[in-house]
VOMILUM-869624 format. One record per residue (C-alpha): residue number from 1; chain; x, y, z. Coordinates in Angstrom, 3 decimals, always signed. Layout:
<lodrens>
n: NUM; chain: A; u: X; v: Y; w: Z;
...
</lodrens>
This chain:
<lodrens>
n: 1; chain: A; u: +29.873; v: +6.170; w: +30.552;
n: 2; chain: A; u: +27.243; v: +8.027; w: +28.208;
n: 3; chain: A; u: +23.657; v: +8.235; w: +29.012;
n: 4; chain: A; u: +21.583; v: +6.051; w: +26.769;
n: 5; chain: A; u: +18.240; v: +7.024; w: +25.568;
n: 6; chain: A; u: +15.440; v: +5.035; w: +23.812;
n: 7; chain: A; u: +13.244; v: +7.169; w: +21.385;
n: 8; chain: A; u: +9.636; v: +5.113; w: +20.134;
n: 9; chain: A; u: +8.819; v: +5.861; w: +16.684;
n: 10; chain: A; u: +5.476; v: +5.177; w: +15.182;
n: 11; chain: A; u: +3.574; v: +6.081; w: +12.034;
n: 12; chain: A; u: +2.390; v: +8.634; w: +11.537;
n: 13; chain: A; u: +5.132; v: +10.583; w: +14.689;
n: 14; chain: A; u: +5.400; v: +14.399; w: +14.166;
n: 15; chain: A; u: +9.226; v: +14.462; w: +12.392;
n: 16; chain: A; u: +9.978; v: +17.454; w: +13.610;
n: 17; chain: A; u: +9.651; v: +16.495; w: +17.104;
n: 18; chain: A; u: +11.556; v: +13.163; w: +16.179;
n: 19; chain: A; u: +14.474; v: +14.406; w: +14.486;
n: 20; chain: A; u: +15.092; v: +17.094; w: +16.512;
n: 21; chain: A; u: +14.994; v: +15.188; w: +19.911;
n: 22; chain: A; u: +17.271; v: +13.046; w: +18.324;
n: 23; chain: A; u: +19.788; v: +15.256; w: +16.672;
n: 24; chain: A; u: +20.002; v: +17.213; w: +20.327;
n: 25; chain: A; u: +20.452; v: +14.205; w: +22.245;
n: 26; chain: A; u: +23.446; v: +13.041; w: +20.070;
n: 27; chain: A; u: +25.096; v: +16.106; w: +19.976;
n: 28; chain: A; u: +25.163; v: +15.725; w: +23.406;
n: 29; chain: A; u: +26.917; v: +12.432; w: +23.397;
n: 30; chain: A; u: +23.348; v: +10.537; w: +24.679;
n: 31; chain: A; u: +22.874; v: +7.139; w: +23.040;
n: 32; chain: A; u: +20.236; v: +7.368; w: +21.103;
n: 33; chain: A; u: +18.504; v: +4.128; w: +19.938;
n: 34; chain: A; u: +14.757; v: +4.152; w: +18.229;
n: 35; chain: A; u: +12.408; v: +1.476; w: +17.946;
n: 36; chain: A; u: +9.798; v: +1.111; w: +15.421;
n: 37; chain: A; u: +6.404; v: +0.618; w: +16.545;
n: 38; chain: A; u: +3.416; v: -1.029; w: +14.862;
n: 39; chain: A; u: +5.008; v: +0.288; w: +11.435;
n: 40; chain: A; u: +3.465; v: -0.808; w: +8.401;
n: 41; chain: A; u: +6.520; v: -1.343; w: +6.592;
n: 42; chain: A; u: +8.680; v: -2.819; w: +9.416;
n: 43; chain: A; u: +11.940; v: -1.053; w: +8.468;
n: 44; chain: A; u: +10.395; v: +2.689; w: +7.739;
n: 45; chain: A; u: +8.207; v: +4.814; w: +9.756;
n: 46; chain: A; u: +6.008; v: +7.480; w: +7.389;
n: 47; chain: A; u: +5.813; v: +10.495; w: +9.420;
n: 48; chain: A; u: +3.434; v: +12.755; w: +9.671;
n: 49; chain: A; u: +4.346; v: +15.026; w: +6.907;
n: 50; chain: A; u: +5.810; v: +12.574; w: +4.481;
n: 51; chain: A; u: +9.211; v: +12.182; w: +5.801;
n: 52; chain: A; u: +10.082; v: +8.564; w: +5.921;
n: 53; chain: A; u: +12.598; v: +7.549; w: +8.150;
n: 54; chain: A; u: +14.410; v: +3.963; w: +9.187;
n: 55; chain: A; u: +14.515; v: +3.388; w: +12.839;
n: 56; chain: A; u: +17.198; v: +1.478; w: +14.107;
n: 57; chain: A; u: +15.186; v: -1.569; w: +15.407;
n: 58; chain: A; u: +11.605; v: -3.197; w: +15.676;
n: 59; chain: A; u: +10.146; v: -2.801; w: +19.106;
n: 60; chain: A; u: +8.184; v: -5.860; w: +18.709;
n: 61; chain: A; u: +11.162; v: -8.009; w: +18.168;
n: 62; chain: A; u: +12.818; v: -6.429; w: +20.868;
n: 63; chain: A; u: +10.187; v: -5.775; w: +23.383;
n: 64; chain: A; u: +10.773; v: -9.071; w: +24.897;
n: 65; chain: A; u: +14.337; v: -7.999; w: +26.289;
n: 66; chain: A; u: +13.733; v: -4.363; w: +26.606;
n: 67; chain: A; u: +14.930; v: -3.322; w: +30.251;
n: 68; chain: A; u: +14.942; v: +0.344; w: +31.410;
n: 69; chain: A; u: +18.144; v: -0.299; w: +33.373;
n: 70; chain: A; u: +20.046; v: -0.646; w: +30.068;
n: 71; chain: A; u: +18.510; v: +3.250; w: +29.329;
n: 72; chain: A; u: +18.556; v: +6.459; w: +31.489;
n: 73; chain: A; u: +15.718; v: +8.226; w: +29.461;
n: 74; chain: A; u: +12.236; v: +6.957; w: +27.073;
n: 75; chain: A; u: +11.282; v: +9.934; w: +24.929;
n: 76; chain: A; u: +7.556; v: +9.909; w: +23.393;
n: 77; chain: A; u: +7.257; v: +11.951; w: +20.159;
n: 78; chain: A; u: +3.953; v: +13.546; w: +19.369;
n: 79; chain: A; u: +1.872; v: +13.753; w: +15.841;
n: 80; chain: A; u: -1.519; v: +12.592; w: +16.488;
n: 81; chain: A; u: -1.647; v: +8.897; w: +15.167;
n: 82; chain: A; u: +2.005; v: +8.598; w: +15.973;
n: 83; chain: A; u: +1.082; v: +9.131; w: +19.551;
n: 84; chain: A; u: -2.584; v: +7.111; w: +19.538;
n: 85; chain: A; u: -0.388; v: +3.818; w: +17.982;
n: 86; chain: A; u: +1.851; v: +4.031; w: +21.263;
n: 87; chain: A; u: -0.810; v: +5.560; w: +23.602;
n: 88; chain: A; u: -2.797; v: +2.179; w: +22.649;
n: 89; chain: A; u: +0.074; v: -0.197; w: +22.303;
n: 90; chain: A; u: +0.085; v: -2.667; w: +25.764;
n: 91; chain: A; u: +3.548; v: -3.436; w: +25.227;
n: 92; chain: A; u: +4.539; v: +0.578; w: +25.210;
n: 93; chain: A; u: +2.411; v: +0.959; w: +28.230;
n: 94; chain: A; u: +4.477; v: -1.452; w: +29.976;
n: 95; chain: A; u: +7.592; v: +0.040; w: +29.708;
n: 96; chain: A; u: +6.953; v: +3.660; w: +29.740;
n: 97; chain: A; u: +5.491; v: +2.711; w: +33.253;
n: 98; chain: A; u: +8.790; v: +0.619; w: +34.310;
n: 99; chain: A; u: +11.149; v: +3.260; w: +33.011;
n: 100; chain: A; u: +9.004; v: +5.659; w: +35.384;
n: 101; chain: A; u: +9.007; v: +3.644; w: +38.534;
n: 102; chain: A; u: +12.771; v: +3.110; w: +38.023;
n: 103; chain: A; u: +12.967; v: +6.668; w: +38.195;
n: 104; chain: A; u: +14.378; v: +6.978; w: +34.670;
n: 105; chain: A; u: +13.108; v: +9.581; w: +32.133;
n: 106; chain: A; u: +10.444; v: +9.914; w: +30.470;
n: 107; chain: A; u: +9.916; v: +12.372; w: +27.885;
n: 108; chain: A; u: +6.557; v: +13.098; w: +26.263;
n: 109; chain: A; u: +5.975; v: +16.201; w: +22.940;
n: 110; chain: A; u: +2.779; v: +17.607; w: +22.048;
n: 111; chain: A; u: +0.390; v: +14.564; w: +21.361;
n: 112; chain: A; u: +2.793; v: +12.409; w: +22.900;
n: 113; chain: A; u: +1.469; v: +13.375; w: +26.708;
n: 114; chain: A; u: -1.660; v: +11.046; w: +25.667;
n: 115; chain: A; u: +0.982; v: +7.807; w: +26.108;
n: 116; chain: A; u: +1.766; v: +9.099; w: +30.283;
n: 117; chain: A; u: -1.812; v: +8.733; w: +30.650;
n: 118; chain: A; u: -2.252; v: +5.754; w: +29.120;
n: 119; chain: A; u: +1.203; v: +4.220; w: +30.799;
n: 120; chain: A; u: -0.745; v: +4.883; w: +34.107;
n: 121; chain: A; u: +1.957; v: +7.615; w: +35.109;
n: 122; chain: A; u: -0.113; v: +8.621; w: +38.283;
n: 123; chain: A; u: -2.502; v: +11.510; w: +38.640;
n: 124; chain: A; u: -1.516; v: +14.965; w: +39.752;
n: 125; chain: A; u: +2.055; v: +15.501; w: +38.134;
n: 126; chain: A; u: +1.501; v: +18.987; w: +35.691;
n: 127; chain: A; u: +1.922; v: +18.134; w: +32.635;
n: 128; chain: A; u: +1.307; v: +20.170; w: +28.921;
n: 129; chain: A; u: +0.747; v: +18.812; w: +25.475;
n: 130; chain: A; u: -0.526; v: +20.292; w: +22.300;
n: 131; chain: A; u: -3.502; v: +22.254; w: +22.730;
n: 132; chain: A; u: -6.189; v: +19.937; w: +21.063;
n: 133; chain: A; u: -5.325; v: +17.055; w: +23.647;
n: 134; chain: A; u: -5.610; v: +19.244; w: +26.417;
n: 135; chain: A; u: -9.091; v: +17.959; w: +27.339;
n: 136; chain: A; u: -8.164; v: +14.337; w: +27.576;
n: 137; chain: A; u: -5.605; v: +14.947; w: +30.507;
n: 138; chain: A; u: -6.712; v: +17.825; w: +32.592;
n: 139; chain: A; u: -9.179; v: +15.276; w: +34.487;
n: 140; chain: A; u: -5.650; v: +13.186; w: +35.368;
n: 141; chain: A; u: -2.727; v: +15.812; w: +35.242;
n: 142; chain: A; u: -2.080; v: +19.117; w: +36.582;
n: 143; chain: A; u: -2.273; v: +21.169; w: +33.040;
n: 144; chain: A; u: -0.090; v: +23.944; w: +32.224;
n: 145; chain: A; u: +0.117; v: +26.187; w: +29.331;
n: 146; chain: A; u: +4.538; v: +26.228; w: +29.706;
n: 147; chain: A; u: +6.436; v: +25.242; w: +26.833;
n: 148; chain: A; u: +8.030; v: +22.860; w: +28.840;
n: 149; chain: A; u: +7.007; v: +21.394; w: +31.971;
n: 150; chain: A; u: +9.488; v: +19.624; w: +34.593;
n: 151; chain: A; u: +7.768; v: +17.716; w: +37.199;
n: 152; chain: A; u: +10.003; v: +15.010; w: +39.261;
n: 153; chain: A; u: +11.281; v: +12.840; w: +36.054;
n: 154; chain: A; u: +8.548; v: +13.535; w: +34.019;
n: 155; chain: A; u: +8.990; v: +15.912; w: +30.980;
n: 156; chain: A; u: +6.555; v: +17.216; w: +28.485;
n: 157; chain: A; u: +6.282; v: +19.836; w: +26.227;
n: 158; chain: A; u: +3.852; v: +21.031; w: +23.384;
n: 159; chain: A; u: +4.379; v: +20.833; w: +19.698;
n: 160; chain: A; u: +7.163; v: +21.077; w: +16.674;
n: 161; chain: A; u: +7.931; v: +24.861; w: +18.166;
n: 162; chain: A; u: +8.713; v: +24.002; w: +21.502;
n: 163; chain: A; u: +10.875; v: +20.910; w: +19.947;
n: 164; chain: A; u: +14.588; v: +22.092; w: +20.797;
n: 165; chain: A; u: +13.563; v: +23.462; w: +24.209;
n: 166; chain: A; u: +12.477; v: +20.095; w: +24.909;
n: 167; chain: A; u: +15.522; v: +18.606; w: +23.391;
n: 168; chain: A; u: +17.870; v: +20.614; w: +25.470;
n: 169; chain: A; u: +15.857; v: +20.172; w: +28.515;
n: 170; chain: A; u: +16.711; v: +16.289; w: +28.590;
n: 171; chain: A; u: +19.770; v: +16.668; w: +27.477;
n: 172; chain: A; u: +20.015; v: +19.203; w: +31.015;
n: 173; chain: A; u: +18.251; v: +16.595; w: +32.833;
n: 174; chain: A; u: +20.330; v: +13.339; w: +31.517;
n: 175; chain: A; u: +24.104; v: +14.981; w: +30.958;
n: 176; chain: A; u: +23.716; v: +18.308; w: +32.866;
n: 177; chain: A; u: +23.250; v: +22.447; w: +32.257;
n: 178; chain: A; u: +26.714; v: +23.018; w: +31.362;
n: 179; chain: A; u: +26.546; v: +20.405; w: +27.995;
n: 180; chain: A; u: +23.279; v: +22.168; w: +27.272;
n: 181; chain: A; u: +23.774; v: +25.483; w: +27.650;
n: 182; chain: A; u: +27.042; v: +24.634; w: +25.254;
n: 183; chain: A; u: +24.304; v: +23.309; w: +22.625;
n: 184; chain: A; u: +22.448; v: +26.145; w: +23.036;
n: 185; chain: A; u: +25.616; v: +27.922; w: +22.016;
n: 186; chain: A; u: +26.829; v: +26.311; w: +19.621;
n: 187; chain: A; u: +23.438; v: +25.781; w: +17.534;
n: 188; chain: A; u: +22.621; v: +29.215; w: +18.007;
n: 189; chain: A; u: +19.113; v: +28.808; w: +19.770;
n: 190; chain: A; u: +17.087; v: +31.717; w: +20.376;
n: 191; chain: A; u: +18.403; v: +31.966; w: +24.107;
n: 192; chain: A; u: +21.748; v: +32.190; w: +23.523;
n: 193; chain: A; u: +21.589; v: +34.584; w: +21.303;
</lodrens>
């Protein structure tokens, strides 16, 4: 049975960050399903650069029946009012924190780190984020400058650049090294080269 993932999308979400966690996970044979949050035109999120782009459902209509045991993974993107519309979103908060105590998943990119705290993912796990963040979560997190940081089933990671690194480290956490070190192959990523 494939691994299912659920990816949040709000305004304002860094695309690169987005697409790519998306476009990794698939090739991967994860189901990838992504919920517009808060968007002000329900059916299209405007991203951070101008890309628009048409989730596949509204959270709030779903949030209701959302249940992390139908999902092995929640990703987080980052861009900075992408990530403050989920960080301050109750509803969000709510399930990041379920999917963590059920030990699923949860996958936070540069900005994106702000929702963990927020979700009341508990002090002391080390984390990283994009640089100007930093400040809000070294009083909560163990802080590390890594492009991607592993702790338990936390993972978090820093900006657009470290985007397929922390694309092919879920897919290594939810399918296994052997499917990613294949993508890493196949698309010709820097360490496979």
């Amino acid at each position: 049975m494939n691994k299912k993932a659920l990816i949040l999308l709000a305004d304002g979400a860094e695309e690169m960050e987005f697409t790519i966690a998306v476009d990794v996970l698939r090739r991967a044979q994860v189901e990838v399903l992504v919920a517009g949050v808060a968007l002000k035109e329900p059916t299209v999120a405007h991203c951070s650069r101008g890309v628009k782009i048409v989730p596949d459902v509204e959270f709030a209509h779903q949030n209701m029946s959302w249940n992390p045991s139908d999902f092995d993974a929640v990703i987080i993107p980052g861009g900075i009012a992408g990530a403050t519309t989920l960080k301050d979103n109750k509803d969000v908060q709510k399930l990041v924190s379920l999917f963590y105590e059920q030990r699923k998943v949860v996958g936070f990119i540069c900005a994106g780190t702000l929702v963990a705290k927020s979700s009341g993912i508990p002090k002391g796990h080390k984390v990283t984020s994009y640089p100007a963040v930093k400040d809000q979560l070294t009083d909560t997190y163990e802080y590390s400058e890594d492009r991607v940081v592993v702790d338990q089933n936390v993972i978090t990671s820093r900006a657009p650049g470290t985007a397929f690194l922390f694309a092919l480290t879920l897919v290594e956490e939810l399918v296994g090294k052997d499917v990613a070190d294949k993508l890493k192959g196949d698309m010709m990523t820097a360490s496979a080269l």
